[in-house]
C-alpha positions as CSV (number, residue, x, y, z in Angstrom):
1,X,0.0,0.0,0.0
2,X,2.3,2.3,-1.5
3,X,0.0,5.3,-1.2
4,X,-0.9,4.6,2.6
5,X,2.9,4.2,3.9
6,X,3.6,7.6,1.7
7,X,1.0,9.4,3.6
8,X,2.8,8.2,7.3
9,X,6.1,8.7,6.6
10,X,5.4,12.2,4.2
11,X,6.8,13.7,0.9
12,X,10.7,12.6,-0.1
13,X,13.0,15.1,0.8
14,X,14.0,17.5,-2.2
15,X,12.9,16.9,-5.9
16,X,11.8,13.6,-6.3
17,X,13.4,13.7,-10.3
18,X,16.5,15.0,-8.8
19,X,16.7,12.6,-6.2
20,X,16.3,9.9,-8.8
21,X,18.7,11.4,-11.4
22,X,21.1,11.6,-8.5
23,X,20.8,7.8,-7.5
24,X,22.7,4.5,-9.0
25,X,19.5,2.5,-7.2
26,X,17.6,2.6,-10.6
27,X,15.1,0.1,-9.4
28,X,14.5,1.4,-6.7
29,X,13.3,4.5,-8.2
30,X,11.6,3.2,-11.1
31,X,14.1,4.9,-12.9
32,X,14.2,3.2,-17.2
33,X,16.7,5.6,-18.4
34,X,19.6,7.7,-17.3
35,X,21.1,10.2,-20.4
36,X,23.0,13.1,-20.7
37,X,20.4,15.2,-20.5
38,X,17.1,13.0,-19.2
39,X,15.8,10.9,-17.0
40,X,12.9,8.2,-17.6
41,X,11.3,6.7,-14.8
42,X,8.1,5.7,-14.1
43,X,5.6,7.4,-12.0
44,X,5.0,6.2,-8.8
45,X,1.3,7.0,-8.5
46,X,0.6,6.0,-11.7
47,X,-2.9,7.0,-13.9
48,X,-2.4,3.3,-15.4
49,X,0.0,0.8,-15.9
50,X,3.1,1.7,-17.5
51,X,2.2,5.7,-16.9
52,X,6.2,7.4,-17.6
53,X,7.7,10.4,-16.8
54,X,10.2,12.3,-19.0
55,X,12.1,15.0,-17.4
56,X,15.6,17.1,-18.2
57,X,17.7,16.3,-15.5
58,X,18.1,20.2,-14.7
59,X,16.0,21.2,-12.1
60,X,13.8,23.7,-14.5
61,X,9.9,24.6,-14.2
62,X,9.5,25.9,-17.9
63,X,10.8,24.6,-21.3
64,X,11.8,28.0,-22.1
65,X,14.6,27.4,-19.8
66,X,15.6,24.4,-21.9
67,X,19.0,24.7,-24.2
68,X,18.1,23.6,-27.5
69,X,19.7,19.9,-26.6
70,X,17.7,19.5,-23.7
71,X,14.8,19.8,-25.9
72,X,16.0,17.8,-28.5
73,X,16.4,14.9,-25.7
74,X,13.0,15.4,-24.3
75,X,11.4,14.9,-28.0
76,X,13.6,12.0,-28.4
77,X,12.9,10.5,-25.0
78,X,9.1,11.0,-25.9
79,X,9.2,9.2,-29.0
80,X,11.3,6.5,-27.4
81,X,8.8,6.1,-24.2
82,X,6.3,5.3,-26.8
83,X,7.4,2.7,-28.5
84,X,9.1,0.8,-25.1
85,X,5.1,1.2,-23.7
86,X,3.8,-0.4,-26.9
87,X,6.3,-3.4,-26.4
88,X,5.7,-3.8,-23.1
89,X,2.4,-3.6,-22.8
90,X,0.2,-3.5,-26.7
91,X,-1.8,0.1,-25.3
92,X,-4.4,1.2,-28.1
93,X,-3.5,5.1,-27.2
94,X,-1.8,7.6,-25.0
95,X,-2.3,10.4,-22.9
96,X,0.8,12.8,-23.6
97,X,0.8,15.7,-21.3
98,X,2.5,18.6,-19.6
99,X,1.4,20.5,-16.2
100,X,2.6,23.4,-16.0
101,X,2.0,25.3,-12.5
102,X,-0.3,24.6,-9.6
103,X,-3.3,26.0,-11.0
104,X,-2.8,23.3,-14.2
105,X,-2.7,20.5,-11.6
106,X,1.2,20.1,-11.5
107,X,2.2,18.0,-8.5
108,X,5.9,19.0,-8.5
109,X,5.5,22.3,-10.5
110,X,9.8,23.4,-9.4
111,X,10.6,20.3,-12.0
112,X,9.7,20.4,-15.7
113,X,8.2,16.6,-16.7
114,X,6.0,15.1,-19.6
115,X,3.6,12.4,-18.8
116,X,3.6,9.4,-21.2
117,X,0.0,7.6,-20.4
118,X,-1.0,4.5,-22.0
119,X,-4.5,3.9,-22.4
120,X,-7.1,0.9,-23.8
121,X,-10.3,0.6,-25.2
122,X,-12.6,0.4,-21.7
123,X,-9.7,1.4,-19.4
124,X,-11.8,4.1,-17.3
125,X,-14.7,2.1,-14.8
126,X,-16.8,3.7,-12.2
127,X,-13.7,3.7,-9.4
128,X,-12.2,7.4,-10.4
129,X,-15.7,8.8,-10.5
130,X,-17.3,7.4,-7.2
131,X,-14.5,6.7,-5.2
132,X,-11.7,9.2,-6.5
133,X,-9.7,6.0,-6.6
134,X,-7.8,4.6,-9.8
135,X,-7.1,0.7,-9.9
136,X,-3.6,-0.1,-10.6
137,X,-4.0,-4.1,-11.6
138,X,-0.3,-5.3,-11.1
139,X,2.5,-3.5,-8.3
140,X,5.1,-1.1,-9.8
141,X,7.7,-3.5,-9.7
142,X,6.1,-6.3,-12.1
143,X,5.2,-2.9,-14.3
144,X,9.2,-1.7,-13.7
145,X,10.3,-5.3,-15.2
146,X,8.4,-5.5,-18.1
147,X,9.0,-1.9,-19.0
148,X,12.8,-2.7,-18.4
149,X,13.5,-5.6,-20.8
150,X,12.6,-3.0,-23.7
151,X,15.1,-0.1,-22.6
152,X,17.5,-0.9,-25.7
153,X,15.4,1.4,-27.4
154,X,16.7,4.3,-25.2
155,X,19.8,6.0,-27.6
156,X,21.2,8.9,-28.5
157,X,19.1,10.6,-26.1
């Protein structure tokens, strides 16, 4: 109960993203891919199975902070996140989306990320709409090892 022991012991300290792009425990924090400029890991309070995150690894809110590499490596990363979600796991879409600021429902709004959502015909039941709750049918880890035999994809990033 992932979401219960996070509310006892409270938020990580710092920038989740930076904590992770600062860490060699990869598995640990769901982390797919490491580059020069990016990170991919997965998010831990996931919209569905196999929901990613793509982020530089410089702490910035805004693209417009981005150096024209960074963005290069973020369009790359996206296009790459894509294609190791529909090996992994066959989706028949995706959510692709950016939060940017409180008000636009940004959980960490300090650290510029792109959500990579993959989404099926039927995925959405009664759950998020009565209970505000969003069923998650296998645990991160089993997600994290499926999603990790298809990294080869992740170059030149």
């Amino acid at each position: 109960m992932a979401y219960i022991e996070y509310a006892k012991v409270g938020k990580e300290q710092g920038c989740f993203i930076c904590n992770a792009t600062k860490s060699d425990n990869l598995e640990e924090n769901l982390v797919l891919y490491k580059g020069r400029h990016v990170i991919i890991l997965m998010n831990k309070f996931p919209y569905n199975t196999g929901h990613l995150l793509i982020a530089p690894n410089r702490h910035v809110a805004d693209f417009a902070q981005l150096s024209d590499e960074e963005l290069l490596a973020l369009s790359k990363a996206l296009v790459q996140s894509i294609e190791v979600i529909k090996r992994a796991f066959s989706p028949d879409g995706f959510n692709i989306g950016v939060n940017l600021g409180r008000v636009a429902g940004a959980g960490l709004e300090s650290h510029l990320h792109i959500h990579v959502v993959p989404r099926w015909n039927g995925d959405t039941n009664f759950m998020p709409v009565i209970a505000d709750t969003k069923v998650i049918p296998e645990a991160l880890k089993d997600t994290y090892r499926k999603l990790i035999k298809h990294v080869e994809i992740f170059k030149n990033i």
